[in-house]
Residue frames as qw, qx, qy, qz and C-alpha x, y, z in Angstrom:
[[0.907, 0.242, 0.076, -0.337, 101.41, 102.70, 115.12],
 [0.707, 0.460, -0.536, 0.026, 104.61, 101.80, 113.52],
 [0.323, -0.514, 0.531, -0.592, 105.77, 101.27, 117.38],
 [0.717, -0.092, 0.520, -0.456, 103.02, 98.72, 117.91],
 [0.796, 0.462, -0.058, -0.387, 102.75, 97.23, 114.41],
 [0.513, 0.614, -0.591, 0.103, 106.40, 95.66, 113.84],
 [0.225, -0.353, 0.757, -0.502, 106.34, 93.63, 117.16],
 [0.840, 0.202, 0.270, -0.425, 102.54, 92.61, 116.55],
 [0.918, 0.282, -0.125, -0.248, 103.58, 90.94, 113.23],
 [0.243, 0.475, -0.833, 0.144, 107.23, 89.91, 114.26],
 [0.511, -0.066, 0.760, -0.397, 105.03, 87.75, 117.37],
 [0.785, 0.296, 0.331, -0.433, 102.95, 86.45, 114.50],
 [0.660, 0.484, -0.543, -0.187, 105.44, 84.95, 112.14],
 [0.229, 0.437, -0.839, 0.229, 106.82, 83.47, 114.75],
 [0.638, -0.012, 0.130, -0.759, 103.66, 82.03, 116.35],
 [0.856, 0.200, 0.476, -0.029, 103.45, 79.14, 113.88],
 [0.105, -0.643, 0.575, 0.495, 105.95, 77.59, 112.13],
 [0.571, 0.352, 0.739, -0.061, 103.17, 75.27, 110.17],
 [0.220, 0.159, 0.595, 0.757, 103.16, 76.74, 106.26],
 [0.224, -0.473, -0.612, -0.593, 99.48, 76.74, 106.03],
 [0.420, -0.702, -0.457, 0.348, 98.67, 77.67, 109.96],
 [0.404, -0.391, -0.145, 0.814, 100.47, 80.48, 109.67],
 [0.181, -0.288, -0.454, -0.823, 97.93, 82.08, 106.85],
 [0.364, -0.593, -0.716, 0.047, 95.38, 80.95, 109.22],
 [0.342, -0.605, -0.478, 0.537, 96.75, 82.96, 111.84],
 [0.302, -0.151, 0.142, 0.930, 97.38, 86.20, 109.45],
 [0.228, -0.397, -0.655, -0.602, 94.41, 85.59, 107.59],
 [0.376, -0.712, -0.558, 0.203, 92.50, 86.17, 111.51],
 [0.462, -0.336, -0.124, 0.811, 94.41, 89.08, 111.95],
 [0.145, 0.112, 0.524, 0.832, 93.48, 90.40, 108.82],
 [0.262, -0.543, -0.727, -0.328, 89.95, 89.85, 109.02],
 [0.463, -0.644, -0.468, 0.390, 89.62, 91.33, 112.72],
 [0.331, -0.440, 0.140, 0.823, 91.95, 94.34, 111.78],
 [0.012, 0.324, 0.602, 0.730, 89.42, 95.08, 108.75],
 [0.277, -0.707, -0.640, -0.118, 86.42, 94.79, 110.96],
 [0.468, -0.578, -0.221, 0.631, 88.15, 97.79, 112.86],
 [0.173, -0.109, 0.381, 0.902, 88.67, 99.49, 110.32],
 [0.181, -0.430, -0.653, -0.596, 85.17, 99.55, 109.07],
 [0.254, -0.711, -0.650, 0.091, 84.17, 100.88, 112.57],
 [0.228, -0.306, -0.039, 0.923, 86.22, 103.74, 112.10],
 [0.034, 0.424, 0.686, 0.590, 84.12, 104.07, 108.88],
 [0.232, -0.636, -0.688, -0.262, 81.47, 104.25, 110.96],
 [0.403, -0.579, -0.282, 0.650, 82.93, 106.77, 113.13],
 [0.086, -0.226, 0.109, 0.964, 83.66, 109.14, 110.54],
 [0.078, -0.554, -0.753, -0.346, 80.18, 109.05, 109.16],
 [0.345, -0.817, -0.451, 0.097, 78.93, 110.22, 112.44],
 [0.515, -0.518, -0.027, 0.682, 81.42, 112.90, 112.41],
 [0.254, 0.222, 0.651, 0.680, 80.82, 113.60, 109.39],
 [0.273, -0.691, -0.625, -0.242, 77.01, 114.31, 110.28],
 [0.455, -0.606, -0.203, 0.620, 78.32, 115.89, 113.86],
 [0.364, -0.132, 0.098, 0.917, 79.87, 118.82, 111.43],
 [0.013, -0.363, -0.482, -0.797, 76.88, 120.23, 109.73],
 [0.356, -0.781, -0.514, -0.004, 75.36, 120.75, 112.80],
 [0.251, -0.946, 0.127, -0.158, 78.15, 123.23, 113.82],
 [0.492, 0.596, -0.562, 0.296, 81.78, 123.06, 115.02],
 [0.308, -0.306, 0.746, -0.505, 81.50, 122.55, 118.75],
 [0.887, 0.020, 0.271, -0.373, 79.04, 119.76, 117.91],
 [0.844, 0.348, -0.380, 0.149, 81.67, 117.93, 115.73],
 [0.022, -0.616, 0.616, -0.490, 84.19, 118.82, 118.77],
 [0.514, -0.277, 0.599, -0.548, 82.09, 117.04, 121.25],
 [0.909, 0.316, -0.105, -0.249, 81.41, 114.05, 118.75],
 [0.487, 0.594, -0.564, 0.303, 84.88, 113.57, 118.42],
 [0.060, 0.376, -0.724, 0.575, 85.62, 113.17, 122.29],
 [0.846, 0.018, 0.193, -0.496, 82.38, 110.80, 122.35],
 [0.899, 0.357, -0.235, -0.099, 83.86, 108.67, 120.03],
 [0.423, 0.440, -0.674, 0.416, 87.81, 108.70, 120.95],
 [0.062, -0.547, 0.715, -0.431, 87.82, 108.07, 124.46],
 [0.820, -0.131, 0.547, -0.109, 85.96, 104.59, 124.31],
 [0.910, 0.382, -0.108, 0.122, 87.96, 103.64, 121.32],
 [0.092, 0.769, -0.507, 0.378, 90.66, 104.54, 123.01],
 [0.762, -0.303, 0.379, -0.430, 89.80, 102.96, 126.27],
 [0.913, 0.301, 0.097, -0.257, 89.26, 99.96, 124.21],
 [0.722, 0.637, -0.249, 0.101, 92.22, 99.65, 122.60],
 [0.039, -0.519, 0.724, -0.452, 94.84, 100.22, 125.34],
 [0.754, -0.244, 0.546, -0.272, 92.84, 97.54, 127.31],
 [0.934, 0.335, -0.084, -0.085, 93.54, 95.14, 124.24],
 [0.498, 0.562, -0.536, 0.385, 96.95, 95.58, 123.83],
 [0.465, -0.584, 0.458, -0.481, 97.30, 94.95, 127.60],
 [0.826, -0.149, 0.478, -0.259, 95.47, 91.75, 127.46],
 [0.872, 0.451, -0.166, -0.086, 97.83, 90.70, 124.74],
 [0.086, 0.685, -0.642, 0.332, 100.91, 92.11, 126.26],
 [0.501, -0.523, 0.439, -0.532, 99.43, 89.75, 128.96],
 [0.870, -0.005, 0.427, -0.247, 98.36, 86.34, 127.53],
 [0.886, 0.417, -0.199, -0.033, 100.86, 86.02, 124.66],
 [0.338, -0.893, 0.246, 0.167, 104.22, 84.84, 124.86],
 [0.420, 0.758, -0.438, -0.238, 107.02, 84.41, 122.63],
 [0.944, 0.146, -0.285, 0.085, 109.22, 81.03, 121.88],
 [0.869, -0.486, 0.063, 0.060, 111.28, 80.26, 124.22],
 [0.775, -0.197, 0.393, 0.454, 113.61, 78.98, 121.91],
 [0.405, 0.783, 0.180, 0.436, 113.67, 82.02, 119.70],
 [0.212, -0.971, 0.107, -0.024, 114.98, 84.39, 122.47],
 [0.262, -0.841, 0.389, 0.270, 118.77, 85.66, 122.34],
 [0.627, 0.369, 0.535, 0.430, 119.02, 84.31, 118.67],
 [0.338, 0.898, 0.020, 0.281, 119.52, 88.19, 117.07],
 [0.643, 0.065, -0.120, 0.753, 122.61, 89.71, 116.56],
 [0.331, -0.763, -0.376, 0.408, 123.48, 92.99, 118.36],
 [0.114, -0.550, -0.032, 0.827, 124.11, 94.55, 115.35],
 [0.557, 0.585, 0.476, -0.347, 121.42, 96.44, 113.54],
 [0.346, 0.684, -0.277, -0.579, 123.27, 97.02, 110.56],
 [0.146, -0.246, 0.958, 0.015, 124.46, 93.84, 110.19],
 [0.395, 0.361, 0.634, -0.558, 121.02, 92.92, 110.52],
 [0.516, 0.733, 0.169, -0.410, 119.55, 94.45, 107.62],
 [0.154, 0.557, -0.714, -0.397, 122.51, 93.90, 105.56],
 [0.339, -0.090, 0.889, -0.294, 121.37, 90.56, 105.95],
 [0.566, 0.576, 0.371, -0.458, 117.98, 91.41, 104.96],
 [0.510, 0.757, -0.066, -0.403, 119.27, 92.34, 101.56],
 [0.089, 0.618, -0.702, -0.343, 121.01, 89.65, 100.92],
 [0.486, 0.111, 0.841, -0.210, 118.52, 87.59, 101.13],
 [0.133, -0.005, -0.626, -0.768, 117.36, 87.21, 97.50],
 [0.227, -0.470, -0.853, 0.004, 113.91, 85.99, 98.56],
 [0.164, -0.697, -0.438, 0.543, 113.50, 89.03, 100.85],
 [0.164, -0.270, 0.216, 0.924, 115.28, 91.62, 98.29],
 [0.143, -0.309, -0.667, -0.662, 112.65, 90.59, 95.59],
 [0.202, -0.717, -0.621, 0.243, 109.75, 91.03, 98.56],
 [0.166, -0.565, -0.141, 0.796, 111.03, 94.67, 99.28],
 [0.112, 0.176, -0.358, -0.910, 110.97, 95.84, 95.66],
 [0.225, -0.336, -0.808, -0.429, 107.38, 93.98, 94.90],
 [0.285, -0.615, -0.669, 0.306, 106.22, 95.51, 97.99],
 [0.066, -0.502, -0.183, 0.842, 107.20, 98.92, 97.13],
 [0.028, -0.043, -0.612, -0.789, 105.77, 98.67, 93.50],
 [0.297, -0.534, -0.781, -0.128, 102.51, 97.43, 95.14],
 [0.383, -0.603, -0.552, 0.431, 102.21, 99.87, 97.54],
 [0.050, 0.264, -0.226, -0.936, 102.86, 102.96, 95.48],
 [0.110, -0.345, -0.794, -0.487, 100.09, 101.42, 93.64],
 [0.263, -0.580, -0.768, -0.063, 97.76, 101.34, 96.60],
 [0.301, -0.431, -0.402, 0.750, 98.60, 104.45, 98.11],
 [0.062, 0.131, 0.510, 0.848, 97.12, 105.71, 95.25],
 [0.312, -0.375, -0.830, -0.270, 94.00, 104.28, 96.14],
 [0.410, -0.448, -0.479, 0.635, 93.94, 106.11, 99.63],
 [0.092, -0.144, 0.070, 0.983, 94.66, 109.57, 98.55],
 [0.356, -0.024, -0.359, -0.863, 92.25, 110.06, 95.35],
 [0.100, -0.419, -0.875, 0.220, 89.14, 107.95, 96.96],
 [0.178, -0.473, -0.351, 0.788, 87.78, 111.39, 98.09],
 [0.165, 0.403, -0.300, -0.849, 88.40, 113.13, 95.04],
 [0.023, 0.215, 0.889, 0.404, 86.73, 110.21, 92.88],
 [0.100, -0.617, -0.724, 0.291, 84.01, 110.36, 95.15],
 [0.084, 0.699, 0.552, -0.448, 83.45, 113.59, 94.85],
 [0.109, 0.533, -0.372, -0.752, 84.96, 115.59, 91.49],
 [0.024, -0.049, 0.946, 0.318, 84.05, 112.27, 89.43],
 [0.015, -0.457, -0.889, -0.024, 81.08, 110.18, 90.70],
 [0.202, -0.335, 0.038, -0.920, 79.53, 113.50, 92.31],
 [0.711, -0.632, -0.142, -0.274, 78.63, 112.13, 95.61],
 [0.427, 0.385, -0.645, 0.503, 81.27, 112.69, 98.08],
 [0.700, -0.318, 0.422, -0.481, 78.57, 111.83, 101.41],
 [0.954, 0.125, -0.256, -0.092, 78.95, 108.00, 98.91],
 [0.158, 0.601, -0.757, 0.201, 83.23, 108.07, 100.10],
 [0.289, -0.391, 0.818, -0.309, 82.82, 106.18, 103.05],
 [0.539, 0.499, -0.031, -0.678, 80.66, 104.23, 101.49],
 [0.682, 0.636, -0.359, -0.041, 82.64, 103.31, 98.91],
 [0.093, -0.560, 0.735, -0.371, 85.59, 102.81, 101.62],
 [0.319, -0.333, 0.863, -0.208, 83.67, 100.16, 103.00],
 [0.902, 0.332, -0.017, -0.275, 82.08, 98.19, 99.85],
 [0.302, 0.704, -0.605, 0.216, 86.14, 97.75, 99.60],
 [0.185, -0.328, 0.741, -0.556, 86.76, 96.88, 103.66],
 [0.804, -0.112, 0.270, -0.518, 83.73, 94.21, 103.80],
 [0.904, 0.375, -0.187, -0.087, 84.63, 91.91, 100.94],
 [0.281, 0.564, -0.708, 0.320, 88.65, 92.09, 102.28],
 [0.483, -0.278, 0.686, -0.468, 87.34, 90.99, 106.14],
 [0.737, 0.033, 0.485, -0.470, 84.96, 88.59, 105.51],
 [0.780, 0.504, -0.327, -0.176, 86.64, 86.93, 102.20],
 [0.064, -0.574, 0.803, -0.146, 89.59, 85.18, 104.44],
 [0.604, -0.194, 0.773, -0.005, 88.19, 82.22, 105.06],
 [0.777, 0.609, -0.020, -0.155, 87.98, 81.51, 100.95],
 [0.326, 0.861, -0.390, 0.015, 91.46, 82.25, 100.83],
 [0.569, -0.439, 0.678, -0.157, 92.98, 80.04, 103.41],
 [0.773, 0.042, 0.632, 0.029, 91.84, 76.65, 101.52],
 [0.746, 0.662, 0.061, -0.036, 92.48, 78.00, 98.22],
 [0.196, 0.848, -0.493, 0.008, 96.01, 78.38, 99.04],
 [0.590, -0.201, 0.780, -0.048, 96.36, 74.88, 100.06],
 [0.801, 0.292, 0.510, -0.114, 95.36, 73.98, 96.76],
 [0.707, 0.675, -0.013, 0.212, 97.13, 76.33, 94.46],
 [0.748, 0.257, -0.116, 0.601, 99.49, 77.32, 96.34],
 [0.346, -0.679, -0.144, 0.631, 100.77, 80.53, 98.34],
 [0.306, -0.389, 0.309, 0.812, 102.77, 82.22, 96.14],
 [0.135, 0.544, 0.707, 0.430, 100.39, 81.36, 92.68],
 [0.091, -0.747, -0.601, 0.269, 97.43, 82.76, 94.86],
 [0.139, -0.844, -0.183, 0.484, 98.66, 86.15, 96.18],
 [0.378, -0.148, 0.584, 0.703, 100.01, 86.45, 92.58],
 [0.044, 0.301, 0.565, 0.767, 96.91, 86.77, 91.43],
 [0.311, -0.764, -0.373, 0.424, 95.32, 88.58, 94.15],
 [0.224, -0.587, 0.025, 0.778, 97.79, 91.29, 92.80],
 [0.105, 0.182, 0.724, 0.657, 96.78, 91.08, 89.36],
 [0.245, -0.659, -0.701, -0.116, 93.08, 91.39, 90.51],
 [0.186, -0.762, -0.328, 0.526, 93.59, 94.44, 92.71],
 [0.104, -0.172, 0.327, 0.924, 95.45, 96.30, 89.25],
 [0.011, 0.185, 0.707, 0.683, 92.56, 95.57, 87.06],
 [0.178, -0.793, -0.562, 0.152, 89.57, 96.20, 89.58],
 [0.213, -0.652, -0.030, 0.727, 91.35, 99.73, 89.95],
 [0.267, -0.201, 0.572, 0.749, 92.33, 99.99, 86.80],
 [0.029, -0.604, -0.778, -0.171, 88.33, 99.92, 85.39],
 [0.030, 0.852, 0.390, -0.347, 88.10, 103.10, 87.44],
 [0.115, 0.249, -0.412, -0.869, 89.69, 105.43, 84.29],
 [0.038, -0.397, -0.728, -0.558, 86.32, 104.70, 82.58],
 [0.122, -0.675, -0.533, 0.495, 84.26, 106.33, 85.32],
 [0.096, 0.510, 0.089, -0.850, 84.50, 109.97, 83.55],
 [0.217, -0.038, -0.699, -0.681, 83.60, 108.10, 79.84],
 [0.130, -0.314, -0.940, -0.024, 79.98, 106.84, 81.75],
 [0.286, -0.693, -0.347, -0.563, 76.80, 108.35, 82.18],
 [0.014, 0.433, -0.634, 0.640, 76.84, 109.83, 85.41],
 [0.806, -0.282, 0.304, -0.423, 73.95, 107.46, 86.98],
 [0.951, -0.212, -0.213, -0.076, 76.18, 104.71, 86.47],
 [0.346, 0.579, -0.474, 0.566, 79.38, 105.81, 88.00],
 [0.391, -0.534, 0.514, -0.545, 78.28, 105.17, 91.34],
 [0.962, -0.167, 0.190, 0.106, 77.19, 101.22, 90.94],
 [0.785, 0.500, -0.332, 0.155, 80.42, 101.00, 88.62],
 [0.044, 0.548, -0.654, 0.520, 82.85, 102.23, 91.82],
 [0.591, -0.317, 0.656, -0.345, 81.11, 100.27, 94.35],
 [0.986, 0.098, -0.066, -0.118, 81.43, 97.04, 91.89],
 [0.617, 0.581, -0.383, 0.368, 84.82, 97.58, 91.15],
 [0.325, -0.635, 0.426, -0.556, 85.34, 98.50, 94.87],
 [0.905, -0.253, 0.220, -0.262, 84.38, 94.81, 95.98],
 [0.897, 0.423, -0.106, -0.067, 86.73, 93.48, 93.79],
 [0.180, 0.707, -0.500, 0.467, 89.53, 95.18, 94.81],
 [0.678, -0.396, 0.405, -0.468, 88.23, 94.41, 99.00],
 [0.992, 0.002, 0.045, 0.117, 88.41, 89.99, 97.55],
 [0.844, 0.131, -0.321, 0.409, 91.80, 90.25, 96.26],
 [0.011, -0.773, 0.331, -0.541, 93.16, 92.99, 98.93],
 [0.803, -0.439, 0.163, -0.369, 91.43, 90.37, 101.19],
 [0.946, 0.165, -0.060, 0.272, 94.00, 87.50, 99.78],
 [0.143, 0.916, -0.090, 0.365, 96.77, 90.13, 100.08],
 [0.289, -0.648, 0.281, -0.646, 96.25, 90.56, 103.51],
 [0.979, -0.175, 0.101, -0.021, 96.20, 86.33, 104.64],
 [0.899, 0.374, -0.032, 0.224, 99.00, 85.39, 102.12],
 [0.296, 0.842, -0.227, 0.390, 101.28, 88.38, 102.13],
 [0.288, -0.777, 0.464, -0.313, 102.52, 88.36, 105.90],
 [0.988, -0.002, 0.102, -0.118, 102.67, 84.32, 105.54],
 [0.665, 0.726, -0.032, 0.171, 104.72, 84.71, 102.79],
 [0.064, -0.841, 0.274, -0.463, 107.19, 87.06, 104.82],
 [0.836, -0.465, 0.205, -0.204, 107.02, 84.69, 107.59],
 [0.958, 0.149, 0.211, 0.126, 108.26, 81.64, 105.42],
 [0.596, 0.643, -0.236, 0.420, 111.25, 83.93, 104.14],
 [0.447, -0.759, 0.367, -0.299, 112.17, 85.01, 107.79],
 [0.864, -0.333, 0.376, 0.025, 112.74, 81.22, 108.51],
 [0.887, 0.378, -0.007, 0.266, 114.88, 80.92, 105.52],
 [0.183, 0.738, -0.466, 0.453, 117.13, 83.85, 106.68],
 [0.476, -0.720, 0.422, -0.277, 117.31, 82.12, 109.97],
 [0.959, -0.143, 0.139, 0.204, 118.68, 78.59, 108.54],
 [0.508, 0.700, -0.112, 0.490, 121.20, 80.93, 106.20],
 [0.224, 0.651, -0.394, 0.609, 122.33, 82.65, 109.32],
 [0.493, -0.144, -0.781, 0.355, 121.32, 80.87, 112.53],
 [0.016, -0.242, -0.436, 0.867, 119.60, 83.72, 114.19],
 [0.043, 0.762, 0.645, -0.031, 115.67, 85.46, 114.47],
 [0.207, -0.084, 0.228, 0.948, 115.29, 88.46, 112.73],
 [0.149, 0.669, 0.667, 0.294, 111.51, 89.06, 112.39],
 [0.125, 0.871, 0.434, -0.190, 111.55, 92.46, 113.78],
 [0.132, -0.459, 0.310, 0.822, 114.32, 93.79, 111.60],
 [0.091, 0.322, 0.722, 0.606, 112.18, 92.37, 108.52],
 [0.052, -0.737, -0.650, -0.175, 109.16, 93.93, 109.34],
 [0.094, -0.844, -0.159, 0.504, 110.72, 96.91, 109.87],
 [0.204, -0.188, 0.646, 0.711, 112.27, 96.80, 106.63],
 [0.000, -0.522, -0.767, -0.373, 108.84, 95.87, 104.94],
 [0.049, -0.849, -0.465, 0.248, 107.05, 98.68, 106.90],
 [0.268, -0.593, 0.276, 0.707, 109.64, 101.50, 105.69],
 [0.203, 0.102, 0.706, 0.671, 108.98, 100.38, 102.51],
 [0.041, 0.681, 0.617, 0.392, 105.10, 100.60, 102.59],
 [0.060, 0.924, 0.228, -0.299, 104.98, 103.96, 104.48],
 [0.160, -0.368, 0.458, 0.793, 107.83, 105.34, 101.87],
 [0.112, 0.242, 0.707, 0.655, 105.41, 104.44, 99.00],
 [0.102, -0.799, -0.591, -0.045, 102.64, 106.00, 100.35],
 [0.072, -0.856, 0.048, 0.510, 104.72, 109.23, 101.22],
 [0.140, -0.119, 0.601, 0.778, 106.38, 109.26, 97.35],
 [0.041, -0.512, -0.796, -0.322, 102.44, 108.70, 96.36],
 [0.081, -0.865, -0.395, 0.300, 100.99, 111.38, 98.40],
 [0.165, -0.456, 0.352, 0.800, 103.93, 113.97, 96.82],
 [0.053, -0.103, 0.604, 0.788, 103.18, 113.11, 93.77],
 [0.110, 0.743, 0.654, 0.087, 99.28, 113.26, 93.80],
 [0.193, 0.867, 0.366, -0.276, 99.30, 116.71, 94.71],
 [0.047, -0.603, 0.212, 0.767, 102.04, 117.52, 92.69],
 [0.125, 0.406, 0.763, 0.487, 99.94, 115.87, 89.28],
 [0.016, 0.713, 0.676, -0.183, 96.90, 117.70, 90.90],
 [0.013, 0.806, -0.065, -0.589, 98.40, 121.21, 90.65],
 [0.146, -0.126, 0.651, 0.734, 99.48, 120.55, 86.91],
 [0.025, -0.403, -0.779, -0.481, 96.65, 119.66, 85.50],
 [0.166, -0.235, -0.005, -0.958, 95.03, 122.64, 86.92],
 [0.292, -0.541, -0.731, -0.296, 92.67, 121.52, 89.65],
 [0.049, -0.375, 0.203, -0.903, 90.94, 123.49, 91.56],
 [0.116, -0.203, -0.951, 0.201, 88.88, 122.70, 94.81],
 [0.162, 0.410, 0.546, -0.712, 85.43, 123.00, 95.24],
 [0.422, 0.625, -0.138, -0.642, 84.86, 123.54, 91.64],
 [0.924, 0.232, 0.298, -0.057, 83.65, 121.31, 88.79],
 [0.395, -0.484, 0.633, 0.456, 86.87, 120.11, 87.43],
 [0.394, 0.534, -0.583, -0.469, 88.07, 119.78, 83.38],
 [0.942, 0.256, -0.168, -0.139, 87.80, 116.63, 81.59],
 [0.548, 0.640, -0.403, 0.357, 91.48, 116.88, 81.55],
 [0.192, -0.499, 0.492, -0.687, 91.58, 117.01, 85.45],
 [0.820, -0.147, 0.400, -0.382, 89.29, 114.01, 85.91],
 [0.860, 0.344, -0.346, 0.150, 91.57, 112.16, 83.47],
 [0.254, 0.511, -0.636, 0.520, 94.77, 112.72, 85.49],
 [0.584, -0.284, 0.557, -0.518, 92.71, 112.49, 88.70],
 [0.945, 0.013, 0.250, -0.211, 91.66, 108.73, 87.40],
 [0.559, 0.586, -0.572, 0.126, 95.10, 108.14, 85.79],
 [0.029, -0.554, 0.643, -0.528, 96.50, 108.29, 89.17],
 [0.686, -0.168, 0.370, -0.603, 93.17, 106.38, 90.68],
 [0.904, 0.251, 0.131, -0.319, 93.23, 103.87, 88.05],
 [0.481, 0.695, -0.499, 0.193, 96.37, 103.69, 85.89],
 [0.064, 0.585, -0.691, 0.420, 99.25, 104.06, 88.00],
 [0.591, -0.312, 0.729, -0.150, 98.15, 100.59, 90.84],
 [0.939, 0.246, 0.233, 0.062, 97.40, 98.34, 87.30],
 [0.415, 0.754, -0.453, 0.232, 100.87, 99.63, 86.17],
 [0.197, -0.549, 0.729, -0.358, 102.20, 99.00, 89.67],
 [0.772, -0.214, 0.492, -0.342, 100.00, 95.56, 90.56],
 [0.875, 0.468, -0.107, -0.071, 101.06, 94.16, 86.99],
 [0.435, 0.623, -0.580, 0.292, 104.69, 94.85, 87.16],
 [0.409, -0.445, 0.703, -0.374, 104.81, 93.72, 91.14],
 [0.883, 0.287, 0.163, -0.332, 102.75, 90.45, 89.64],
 [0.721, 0.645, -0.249, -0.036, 105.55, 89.81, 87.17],
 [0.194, 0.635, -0.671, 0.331, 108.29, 90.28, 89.20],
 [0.430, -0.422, 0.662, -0.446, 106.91, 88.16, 92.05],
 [0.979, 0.078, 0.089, -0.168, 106.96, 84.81, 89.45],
 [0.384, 0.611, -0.578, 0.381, 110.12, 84.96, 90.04],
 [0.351, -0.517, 0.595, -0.505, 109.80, 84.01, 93.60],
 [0.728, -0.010, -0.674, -0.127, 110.68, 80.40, 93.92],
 [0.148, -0.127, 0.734, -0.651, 110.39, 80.23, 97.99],
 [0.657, -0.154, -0.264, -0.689, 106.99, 77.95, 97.60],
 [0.880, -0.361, -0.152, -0.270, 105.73, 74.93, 99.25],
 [0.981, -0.086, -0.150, 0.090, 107.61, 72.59, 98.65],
 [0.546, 0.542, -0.287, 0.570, 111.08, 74.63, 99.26],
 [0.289, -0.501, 0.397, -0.713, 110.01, 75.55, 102.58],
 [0.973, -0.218, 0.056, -0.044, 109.55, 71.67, 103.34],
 [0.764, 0.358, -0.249, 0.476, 113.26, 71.51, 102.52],
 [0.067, 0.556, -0.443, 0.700, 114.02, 74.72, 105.24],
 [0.713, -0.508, 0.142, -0.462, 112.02, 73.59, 107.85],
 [0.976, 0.033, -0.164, 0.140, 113.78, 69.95, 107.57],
 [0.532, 0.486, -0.343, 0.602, 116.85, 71.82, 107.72],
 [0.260, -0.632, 0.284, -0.673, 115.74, 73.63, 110.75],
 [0.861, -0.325, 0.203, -0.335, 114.16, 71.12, 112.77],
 [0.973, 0.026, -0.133, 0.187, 116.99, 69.10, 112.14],
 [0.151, -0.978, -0.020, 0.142, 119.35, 71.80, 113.19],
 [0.720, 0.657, -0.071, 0.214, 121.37, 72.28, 110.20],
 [0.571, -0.344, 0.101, 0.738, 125.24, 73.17, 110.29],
 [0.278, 0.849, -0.015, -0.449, 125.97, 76.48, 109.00],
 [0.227, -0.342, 0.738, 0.536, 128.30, 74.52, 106.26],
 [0.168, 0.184, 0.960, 0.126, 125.78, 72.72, 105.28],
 [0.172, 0.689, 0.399, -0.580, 122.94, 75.92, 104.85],
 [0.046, 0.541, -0.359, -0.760, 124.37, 76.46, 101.99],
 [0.063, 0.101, -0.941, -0.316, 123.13, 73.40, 99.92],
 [0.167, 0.402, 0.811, -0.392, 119.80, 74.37, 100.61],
 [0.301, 0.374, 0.495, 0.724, 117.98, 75.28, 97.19],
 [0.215, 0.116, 0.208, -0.947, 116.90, 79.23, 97.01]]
């Protein structure tokens, strides 16, 4: 995935070099890449179901399901491999060396503050991944509700993009997905009340809170790679060369490190507080388990929030790089271009 995934979005920053087109085109991506996701959903349902009839009946479910999504998929990537093709006038612009490269990256002050707001955010959500399960099923007590839940989340992200698009023409990129990250802490952050509620309302409370999350995840997912885009072109008036797929392999490193530091430390909270599977769990256990579920991404979506009003790379500054670009700056003269 990580193979396919750092090419895909390096072709898509580079796509359109239009501010607000270039959410468009992320903000499709998004959406489409959600709606996929929600048919896995629907795969593991049925796979789900497939097991309780028996093991060779989940076997033969499985190899129903994978080899036309499989199929499917390799024929996509074909017909992209086939019908897109990169700028011209981007090719043999990168330097031939990768450290260099990335050094680069991190001196971009625009990009440095991305990396560390992306890994604060993303330790957040990886939270969200792991303990799903467990909510679902030590918490709410219905753990057939997960998927479910997974995609009261995955509907409201896909099918909220085209809100997002014109609202960011109005307040702004950066504003927007500012509070987008605010909104995903505090929709999470609601679920530590889940063990204080009667238990018949713990299940609407997750799948309200669950939508919420799905709108601003849904902004996130438009804005964020935009965002990225617009900082790419600034490294390339600073240094004269096209670097999207060292950034986005820098940004991906980051978000599958926070999700492996986040998986460590779930189960090593999980074994402290003394849970135990399969068995109704302490008070004390369904606190920690919703610390982690709830807590820890409004800790992480607040502080990433904070730090990223700090990022002054907004409209109008990226009417100032582009000029520079399209007018094809000197590299003396890159410098006099405000951060």
């Amino acid at each position: 995935m990580t193979a396919f995934f750092v090419p895909h979005l390096s072709l898509g920053a580079e796509l359109s070099t239009n501010y607000h087109e270039r959410s468009r085109l992320f903000g499709f991506r998004h959406g489409f890449y959600t709606v996929g996701s929600i048919l896995c959903l629907v795969s593991m349902q049925l796979l789900i179901g497939a097991e309780a009839e028996g093991t060779d009946v989940a076997r033969q479910r499985a190899w129903e399901l994978s080899l036309p999504a499989c199929a499917f998929m390799a024929l996509m990537i074909f017909v992209a491999v086939a019908r897109l093709r990169e700028r011209p006038e981007f090719q043999g612009r990168v330097g031939t060396n990768p450290i260099r490269a990335f050094a680069d990256i991190w001196r971009n002050h625009h990009a440095r503050l991305l990396i560390i707001v992306t890994l604060i955010e993303n330790i957040g959500s990886a939270s969200i991944g792991v303990l799903t399960l467990y909510v679902a099923q030590y918490i709410v007590g219905a753990p057939a509700m997960a998927p479910l839940v997974i995609l009261f989340y995955m509907i409201p992200s896909a099918f909220s993009v085209p809100l997002w698009i014109p609202l960011s023409r109005r307040i702004g990129k950066v504003r927007l997905w500012m509070y987008s990250m605010l909104g995903t802490g505090f929709s999470f952050g609601a679920m530590f009340l889940l063990p204080f509620l009667p238990v018949e309302f713990r299940l609407p409370w997750i799948f309200l809170f669950a939508v919420f999350a799905g709108l601003a995840a849904g902004c996130g997912g438009t804005i964020g790679p935009s965002v990225q885009g617009d900082v790419i072109d600034y490294d390339e008036l600073r240094t004269g060369e096209r670097k999207e797929g060292s950034y986005f392999a820098a940004w991906n490193f980051v978000y599958k490190s926070a999700f492996g530091v986040m998986l460590a430390l779930t189960g090593f909270v999980l074994e402290l507080s003394g849970f135990v599977p399969n068995q109704p769990q302490t008070m004390a256990t369904q606190l920690w388990m919703v610390g982690l579920y709830g807590i820890v991404p409004l800790v992480c979506y607040t502080v990433g929030a904070i730090l990223f009003s700090r990022f002054s790379l907004d409209e109008a500054a990226y009417r100032e790089i582009r000029a520079g670009l399209d007018a094809n700056t000197s590299p003396s003269a890159r410098d006099d271009i405000p951060a």
